[in-house]
N, C-alpha and C positions, 0 to 999 in steps of 0.2 A: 690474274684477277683475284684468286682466293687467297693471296697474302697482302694483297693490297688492303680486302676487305677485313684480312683478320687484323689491319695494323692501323683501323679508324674505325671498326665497329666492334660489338661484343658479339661473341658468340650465347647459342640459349644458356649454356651453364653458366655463366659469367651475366647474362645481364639477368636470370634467375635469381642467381646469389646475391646478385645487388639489389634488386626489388624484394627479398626475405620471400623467395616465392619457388615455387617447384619446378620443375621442367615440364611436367605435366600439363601445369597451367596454363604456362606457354603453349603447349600442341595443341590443348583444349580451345583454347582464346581463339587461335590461327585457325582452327578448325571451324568455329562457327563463324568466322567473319569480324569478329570482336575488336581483335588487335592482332596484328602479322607483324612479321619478320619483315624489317626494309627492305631485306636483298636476301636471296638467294644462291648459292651457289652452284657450278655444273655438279659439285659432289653432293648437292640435296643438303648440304650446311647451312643452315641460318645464321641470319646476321640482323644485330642491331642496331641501330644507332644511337649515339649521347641524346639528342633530339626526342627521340623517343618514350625516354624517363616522365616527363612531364606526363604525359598524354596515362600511360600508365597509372601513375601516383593516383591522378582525377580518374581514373576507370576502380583501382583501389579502393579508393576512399569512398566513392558511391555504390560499390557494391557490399560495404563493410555497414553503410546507413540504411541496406536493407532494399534498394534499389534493384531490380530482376536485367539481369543482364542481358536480354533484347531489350528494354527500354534503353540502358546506355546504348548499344548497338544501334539504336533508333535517332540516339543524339549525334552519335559521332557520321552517320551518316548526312545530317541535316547540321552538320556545325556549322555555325557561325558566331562574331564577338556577341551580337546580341542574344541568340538560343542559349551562350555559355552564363551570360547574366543573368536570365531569366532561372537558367538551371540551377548554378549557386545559390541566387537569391530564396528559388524555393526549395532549395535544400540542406541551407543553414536555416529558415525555418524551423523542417523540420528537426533539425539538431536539437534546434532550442530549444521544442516541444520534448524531445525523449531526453535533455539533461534535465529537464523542469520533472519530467516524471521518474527518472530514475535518483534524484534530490530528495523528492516525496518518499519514494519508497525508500530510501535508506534513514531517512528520519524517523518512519514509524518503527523498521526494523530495529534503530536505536532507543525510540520512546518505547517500542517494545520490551525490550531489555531491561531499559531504568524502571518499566512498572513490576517483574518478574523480579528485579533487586528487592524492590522497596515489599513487594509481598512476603518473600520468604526471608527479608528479617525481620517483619512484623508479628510481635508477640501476640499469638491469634487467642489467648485464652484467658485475657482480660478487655472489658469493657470503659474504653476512655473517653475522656471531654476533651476536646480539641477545637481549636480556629480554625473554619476555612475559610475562604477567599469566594466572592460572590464566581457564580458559573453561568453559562448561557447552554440551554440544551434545546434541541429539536423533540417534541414530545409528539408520539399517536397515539388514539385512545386504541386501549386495551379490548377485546374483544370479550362479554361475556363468560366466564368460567364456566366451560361444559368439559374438561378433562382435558390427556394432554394435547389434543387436536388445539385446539384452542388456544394452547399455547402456542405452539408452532404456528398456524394459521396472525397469530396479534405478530410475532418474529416476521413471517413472509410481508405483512401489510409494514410495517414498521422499514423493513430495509428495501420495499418497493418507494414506498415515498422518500427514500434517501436518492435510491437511482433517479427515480424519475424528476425529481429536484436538483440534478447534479451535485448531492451534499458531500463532499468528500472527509473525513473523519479518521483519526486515530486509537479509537474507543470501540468499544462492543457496547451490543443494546443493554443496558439496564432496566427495572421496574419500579413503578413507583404506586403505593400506597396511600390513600388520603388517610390520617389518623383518624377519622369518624368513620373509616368504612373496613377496618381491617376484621376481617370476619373471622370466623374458625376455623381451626386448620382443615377442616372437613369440608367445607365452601370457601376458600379463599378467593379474593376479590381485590385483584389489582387492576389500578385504574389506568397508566400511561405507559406505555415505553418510553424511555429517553437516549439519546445519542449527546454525548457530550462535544460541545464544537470550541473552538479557542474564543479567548475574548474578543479579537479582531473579527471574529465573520459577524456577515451581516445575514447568516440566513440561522437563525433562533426562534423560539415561538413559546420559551420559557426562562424564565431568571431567576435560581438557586440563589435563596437570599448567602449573604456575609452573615455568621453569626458563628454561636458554639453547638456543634454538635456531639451528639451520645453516639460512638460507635462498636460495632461489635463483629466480629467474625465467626463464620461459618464454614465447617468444613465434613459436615456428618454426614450431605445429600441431602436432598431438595425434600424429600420424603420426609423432612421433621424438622424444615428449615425454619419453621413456627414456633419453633424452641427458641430462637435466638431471638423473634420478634417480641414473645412474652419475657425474654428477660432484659431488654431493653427497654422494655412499659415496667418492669419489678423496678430492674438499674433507677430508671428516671422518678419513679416515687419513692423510693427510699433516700433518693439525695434531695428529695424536693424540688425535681428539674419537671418543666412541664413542656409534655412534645406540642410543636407545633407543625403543621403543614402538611407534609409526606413522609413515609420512609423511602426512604431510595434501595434499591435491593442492587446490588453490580456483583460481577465474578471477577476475580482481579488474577485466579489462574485456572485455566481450563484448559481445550485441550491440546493446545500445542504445548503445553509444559507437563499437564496431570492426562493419565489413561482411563478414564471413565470417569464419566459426570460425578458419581457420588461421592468422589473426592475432591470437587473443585474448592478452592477457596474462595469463599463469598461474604462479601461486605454487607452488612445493613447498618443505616443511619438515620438518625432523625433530628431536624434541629431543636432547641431547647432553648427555655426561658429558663435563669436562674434568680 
């Protein structure tokens, strides 16, 4: 009997190796009821069958998409062609769902990168005129200037309304300015946060005009970041450029790339008439 079965079935090390799998796994699977051995022999040897494979691969595969192995154990008790349709059907689903999100996340991890290039070869210690391209942003009003509670508190309300709007984004918050209201550095008075979103969404509540803007960067810390706003009002009267709209304040590195805030590098812009 045990050479008949060793000469039409695998034994556990041999259909282990061929499913990239342990021997363990095997004792494990047959132990809870999972998956067993075809046959048995009087010398307590296992055996499997070619037959077999199938059944495995789909025990494999569902528990590599995260599936808890009493639920497959729940299917394969209750199999049938149409439980196995039903099964696949919602669980290429969910495939689709986790390639759609593991897509996203490697885009931003990519758009991450390309912003992180484009920063640290940006010549941060002149002030240019440049073209930009209209933008769509999500903006919330700014909470009062009562110190840095305040700040943090306009951040918490800012990225609650992203969640609770489903807004998904590859940007951090920025700040935005009305040029009639930019106070002293001693009362500063920012008026919106913005989230910038692609041109394609439909979920915006702001539109950065196309035009030329005055830009400048910062990297002294937030503590004297009013430096770089006066000399982007110096910058724009001395070329005859007159600001119009907002400043927009963004950090383009912070702290996944820089170790403490007071070294971030931070953008301010305004657009201009010439």
């Amino acid at each position: 009997m045990d050479m008949n079965l060793q000469k039409t079935h695998l034994t556990t090390g041999q259909f282990a190796k061929l499913m990239g799998v342990s021997k363990d796994t095997l004792f494990h699977y047959d132990k809870i009821g999972i998956f067993s051995p075809e046959m048995k022999a009087t010398n307590g040897y296992r055996y499997y069958s070619i037959n077999q494979l199938d059944v495995f691969i789909v025990i494999s595969t569902l528990k590599e998409l995260g599936m808890p192995l009493i639920e497959i154990k729940n299917y394969l008790i209750k199999r049938s062609p149409h439980e196995l349709i039903n099964l696949l059907e919602k669980e290429t689903k969910n495939l689709d769902e986790k390639m759609n999100k593991l897509q996203r996340m490697k885009y931003v991890m990519e758009e991450k990168a390309r912003q992180t290039k484009a920063a640290i070869n940006t010549n941060t210690s002149d002030i240019i005129l440049e073209e930009r391209e209209e933008e769509r942003f999500i903006l919330t009003e700014a909470l009062p200037f009562t110190g840095e509670k305040s700040i943090y508190d306009s951040m918490i309300k800012h990225y609650e309304f992203l969640t609770i709007h489903h807004i998904e984004t590859l940007h951090s918050a920025g700040w935005m300015i009305d040029i009639n209201h930019l106070s002293t550095r001693e009362n500063p008075r920012y008026d919106y946060l913005y989230t910038r979103v692609t041109n394609t969404s439909n979920h915006y509540n702001f539109i950065k005009k196309k035009g030329s803007y005055l830009v400048a960067y910062h990297n002294h810390g937030y503590s004297n970041i009013f430096d770089t706003y006066e000399a982007l009002i110096k910058c724009a009267t001395n070329r005859n450029l007159q600001p119009q709209g907002y400043f927009y304040e963004e950090v383009l590195l912070d702290e996944l790339s820089i170790k403490g805030y007071e070294d971030y590098l931070i953008e301010v812009s305004v657009q201009v008439l010439q």
